[in-house]
C-alpha positions as CSV (number, residue, x, y, z in Angstrom):
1,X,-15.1,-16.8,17.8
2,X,-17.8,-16.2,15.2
3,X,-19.4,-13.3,17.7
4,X,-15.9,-11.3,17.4
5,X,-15.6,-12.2,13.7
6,X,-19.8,-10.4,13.5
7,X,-18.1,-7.5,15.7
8,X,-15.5,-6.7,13.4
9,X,-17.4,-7.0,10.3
10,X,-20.1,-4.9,11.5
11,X,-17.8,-2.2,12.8
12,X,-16.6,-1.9,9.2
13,X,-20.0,-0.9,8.3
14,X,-21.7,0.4,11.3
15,X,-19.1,2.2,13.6
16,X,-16.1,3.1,10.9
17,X,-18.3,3.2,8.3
18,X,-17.2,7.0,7.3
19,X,-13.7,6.2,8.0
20,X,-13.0,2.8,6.4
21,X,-15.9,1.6,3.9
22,X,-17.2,5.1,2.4
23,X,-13.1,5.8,1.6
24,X,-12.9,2.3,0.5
25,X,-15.4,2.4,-1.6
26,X,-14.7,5.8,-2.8
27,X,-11.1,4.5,-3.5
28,X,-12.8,1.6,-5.7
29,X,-14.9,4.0,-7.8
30,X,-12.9,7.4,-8.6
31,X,-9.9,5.0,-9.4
32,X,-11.8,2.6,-11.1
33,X,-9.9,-0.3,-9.3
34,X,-12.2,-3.1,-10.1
35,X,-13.8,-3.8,-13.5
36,X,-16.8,-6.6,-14.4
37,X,-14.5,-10.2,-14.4
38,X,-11.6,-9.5,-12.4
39,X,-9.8,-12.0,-10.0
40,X,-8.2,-9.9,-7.8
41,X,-5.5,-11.4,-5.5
42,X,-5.7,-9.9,-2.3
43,X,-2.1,-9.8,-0.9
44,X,-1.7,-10.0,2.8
45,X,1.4,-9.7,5.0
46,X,-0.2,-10.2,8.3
47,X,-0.4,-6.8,9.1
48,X,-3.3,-4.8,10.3
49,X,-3.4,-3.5,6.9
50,X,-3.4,-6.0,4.4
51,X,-5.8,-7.9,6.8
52,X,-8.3,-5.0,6.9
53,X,-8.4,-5.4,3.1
54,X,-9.5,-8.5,3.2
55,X,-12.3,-7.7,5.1
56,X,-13.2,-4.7,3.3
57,X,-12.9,-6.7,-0.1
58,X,-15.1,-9.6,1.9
59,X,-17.7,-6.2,2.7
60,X,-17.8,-5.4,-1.0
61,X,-18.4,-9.2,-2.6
62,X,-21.3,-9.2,0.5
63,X,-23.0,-5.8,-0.6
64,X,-21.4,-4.8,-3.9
65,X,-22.0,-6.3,-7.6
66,X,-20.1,-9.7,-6.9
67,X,-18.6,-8.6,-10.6
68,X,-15.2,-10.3,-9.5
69,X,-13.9,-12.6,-8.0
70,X,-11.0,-13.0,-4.8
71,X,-8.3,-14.8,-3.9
72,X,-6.8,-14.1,-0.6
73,X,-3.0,-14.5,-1.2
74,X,-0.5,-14.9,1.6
75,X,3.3,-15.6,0.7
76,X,5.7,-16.8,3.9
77,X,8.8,-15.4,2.6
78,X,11.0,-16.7,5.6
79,X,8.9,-15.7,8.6
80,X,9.7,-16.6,12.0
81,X,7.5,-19.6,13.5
82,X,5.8,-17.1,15.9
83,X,4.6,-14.5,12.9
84,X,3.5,-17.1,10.3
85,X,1.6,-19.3,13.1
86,X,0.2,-15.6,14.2
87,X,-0.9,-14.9,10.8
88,X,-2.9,-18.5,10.0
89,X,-4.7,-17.7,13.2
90,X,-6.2,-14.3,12.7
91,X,-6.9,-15.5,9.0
92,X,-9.0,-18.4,10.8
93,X,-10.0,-15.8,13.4
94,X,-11.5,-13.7,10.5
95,X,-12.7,-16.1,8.5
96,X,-10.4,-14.8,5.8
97,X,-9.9,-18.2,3.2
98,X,-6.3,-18.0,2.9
99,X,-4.2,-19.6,-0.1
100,X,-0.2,-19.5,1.7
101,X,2.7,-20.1,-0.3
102,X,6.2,-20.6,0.4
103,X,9.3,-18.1,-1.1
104,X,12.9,-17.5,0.4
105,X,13.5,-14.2,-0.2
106,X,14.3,-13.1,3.7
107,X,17.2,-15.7,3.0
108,X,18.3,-14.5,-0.1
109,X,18.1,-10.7,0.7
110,X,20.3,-11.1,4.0
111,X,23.2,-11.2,2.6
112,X,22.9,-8.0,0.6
113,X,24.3,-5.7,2.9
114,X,23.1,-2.9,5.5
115,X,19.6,-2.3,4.1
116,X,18.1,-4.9,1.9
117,X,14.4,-3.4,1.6
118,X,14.2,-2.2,-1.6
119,X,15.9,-5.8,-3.3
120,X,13.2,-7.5,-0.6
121,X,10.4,-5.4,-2.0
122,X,10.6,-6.2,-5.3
123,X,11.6,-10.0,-4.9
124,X,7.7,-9.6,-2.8
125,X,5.6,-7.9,-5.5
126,X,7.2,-10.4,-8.2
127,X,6.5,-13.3,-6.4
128,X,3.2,-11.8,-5.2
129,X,2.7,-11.2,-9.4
130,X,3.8,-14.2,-10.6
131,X,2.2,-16.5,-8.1
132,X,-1.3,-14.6,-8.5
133,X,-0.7,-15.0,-12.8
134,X,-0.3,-18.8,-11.6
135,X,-4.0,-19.1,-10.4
136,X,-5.8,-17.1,-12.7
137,X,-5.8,-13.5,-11.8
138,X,-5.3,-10.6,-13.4
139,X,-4.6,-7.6,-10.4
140,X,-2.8,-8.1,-6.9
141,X,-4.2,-5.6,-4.5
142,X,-2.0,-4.6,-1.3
143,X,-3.0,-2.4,1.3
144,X,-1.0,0.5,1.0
145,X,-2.8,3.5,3.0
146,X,-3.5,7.8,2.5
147,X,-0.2,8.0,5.1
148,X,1.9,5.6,2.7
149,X,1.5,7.9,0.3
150,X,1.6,10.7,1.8
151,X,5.0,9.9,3.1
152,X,5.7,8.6,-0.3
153,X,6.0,11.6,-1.6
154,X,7.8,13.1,0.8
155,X,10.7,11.0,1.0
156,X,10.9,11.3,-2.9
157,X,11.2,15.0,-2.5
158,X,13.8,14.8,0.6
159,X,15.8,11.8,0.0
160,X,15.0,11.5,-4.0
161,X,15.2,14.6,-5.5
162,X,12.0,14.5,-7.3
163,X,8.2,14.5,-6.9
164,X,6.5,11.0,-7.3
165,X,4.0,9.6,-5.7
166,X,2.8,6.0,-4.5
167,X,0.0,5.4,-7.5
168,X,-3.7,3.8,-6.9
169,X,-3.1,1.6,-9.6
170,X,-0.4,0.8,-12.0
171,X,0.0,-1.8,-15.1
172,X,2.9,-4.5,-14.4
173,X,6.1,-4.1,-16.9
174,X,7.1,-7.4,-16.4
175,X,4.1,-9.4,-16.3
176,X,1.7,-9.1,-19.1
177,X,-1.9,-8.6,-18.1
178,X,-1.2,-8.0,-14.7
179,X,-1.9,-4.5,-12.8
180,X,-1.4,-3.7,-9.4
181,X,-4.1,-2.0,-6.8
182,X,-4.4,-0.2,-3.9
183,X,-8.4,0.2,-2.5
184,X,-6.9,1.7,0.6
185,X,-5.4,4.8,-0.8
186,X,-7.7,7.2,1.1
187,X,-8.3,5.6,4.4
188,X,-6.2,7.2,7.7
189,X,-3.4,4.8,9.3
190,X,-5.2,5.8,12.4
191,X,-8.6,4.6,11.7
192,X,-6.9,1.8,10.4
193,X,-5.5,1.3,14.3
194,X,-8.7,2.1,16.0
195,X,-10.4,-0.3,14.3
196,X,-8.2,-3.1,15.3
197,X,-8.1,-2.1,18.9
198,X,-11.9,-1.6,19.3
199,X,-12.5,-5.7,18.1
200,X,-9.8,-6.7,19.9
201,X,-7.0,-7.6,16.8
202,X,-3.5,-8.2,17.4
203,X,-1.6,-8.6,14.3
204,X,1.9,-8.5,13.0
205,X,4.3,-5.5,13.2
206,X,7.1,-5.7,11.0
207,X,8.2,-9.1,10.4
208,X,11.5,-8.7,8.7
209,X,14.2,-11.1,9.6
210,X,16.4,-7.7,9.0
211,X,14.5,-5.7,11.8
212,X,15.1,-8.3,14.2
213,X,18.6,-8.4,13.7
214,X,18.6,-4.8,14.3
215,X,17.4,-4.9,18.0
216,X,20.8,-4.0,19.7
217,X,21.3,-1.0,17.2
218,X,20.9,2.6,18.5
219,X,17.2,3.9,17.9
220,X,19.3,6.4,15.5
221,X,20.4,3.9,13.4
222,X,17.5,1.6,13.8
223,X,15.3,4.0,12.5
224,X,14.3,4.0,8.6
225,X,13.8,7.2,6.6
226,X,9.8,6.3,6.3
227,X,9.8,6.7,10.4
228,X,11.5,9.7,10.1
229,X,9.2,11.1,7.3
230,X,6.2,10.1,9.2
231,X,7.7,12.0,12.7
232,X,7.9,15.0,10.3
233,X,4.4,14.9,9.2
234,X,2.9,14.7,12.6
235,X,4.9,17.0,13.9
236,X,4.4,19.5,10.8
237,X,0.4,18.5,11.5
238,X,0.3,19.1,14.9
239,X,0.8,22.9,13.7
240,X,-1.4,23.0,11.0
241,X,-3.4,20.0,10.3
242,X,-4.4,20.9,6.9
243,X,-0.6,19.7,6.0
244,X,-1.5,16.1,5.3
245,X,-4.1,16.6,2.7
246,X,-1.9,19.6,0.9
247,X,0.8,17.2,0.6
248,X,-1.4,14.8,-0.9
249,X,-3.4,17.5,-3.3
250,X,0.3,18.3,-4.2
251,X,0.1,15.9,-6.9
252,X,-3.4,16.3,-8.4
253,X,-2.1,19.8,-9.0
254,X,1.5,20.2,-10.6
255,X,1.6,23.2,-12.8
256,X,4.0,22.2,-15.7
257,X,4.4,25.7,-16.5
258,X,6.0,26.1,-13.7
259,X,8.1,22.8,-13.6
260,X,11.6,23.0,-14.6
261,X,11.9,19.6,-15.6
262,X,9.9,16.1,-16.0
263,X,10.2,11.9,-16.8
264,X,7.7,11.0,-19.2
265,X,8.0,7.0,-20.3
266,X,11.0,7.2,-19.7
267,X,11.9,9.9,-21.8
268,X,13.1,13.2,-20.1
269,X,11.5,16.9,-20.9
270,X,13.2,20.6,-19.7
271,X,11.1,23.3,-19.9
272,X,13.3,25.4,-22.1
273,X,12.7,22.7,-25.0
274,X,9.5,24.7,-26.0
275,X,10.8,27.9,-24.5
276,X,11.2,29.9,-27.0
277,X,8.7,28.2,-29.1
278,X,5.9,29.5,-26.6
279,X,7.0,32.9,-26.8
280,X,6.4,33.0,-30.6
281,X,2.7,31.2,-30.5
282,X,2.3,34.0,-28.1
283,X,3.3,36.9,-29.6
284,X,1.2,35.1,-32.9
């Protein structure tokens, strides 16, 4: 066991280095995720992600400043005895400390309808929050990836009607003191997936009690708009492969001279509110 944990460590370094730790840690810097006396609460679902950044946080405390501190969160929200058992054993597996609390939110959430993900997101993040406040940190980190966000910002565009994106950090509105993190905003879902097939790793899929109820649907109706967004993308990629990284550039580069409208705090802005007002500097 502690050979394949060694393996899968060292691959982070050695084998995936460009692909996981240099986009990591490249993450951590031009964002500024981490400052000197954090206690970051690393949030993990059981998913290849999250799991990954543990290990990648574990990397950093190993090699980096050891400036902050980690806690290694995991919340059972109602997961089947198969997923939660799979979870504490590739936490022991990868020597990942776990601290695992309890919440009931797959049991509140199913009776809210077709879709409940969005009500089951939030209950997650303010749980995740408020349990995190409880032991003394001050950011929750989860391990949202460069194709989260890529698709992100898609779907806001296609089933939204407006461009927003998936941010790599963000202050909490409803608990003070507490902001938000993601360190894996620029690494691939792929790498991601090689990496857990070259050591061997098996974790869980999607463990929604809503999903399993959903096996005996079409694949039509099974399927969620964020599979549907990600088909587009590949397929769009396979084309022209420079697609992925313009839709992600999209939003480092919005021209509001060219924008007819934008949200600010809350507050709404249309471009011919300084209209007029610009032609007269001009002309000035």
């Amino acid at each position: 066991m502690s050979s394949l944990v060694d393996t899968a460590e060292r691959s982070i370094i050695k084998k995936f280095r460009r692909e996981l730790w240099c986009r990591f840690t490249k993450a951590v810097q031009e964002y500024e995720l981490i400052q000197d006396g954090d206690r970051i609460a690393v949030c993990i679902s059981g998913g290849k992600d999250s799991m990954l950044m543990a290990k990648l946080f574990q990397e950093l405390y190993r090699h980096g400043k050891r400036n902050f501190e980690l806690v290694f969160l995991v919340m059972n929200p109602g997961y089947n005895e198969e997923n939660y058992q799979r979870i504490l054993d590739n936490a022991k597996l990868l020597n990942v400390p776990i601290t695992v609390f309890r919440s009931e939110i797959f049991q509140i959430v199913e009776s809210e309808g077709s879709s409940p993900c969005y009500l089951c997101a939030r209950m997650r993040r303010g749980y995740l929050y408020s349990k995190a406040k409880e032991l003394g940190c001050n950011k929750i980190a989860l391990g949202h990836h460069y194709d989260d966000v890529i698709e992100t910002i898609l779907m806001g565009m296609l089933y939204g009607g407006q461009i927003q994106t998936m941010m790599p950090k963000l202050h909490s509105n409803n608990f003070e003191g507490m902001e938000l993190i993601r360190p894996m905003y620029l690494i691939r879902e792929k790498d991601i997936i090689h990496w857990a097939e070259y050591n061997d790793l098996h974790f869980i899929r999607c463990a929604c009690r809503f999903t399993e109820n959903c096996a005996s649907r079409s694949d039509k109706e099974n399927q969620s708009k964020r599979a549907q967004t990600k088909q587009l993308i590949a397929s769009l990629a396979e084309q022209d492969p420079v697609i992925e990284s313009n839709i992600f550039r999209s939003v480092e580069n919005v021209n509001l001279n060219t924008v007819i409208g934008w949200k600010r705090n809350g507050m709404r802005h249309h471009f011919l509110d300084e209209y007029e007002a610009e032609l007269k500097d001009n002309q000035d």
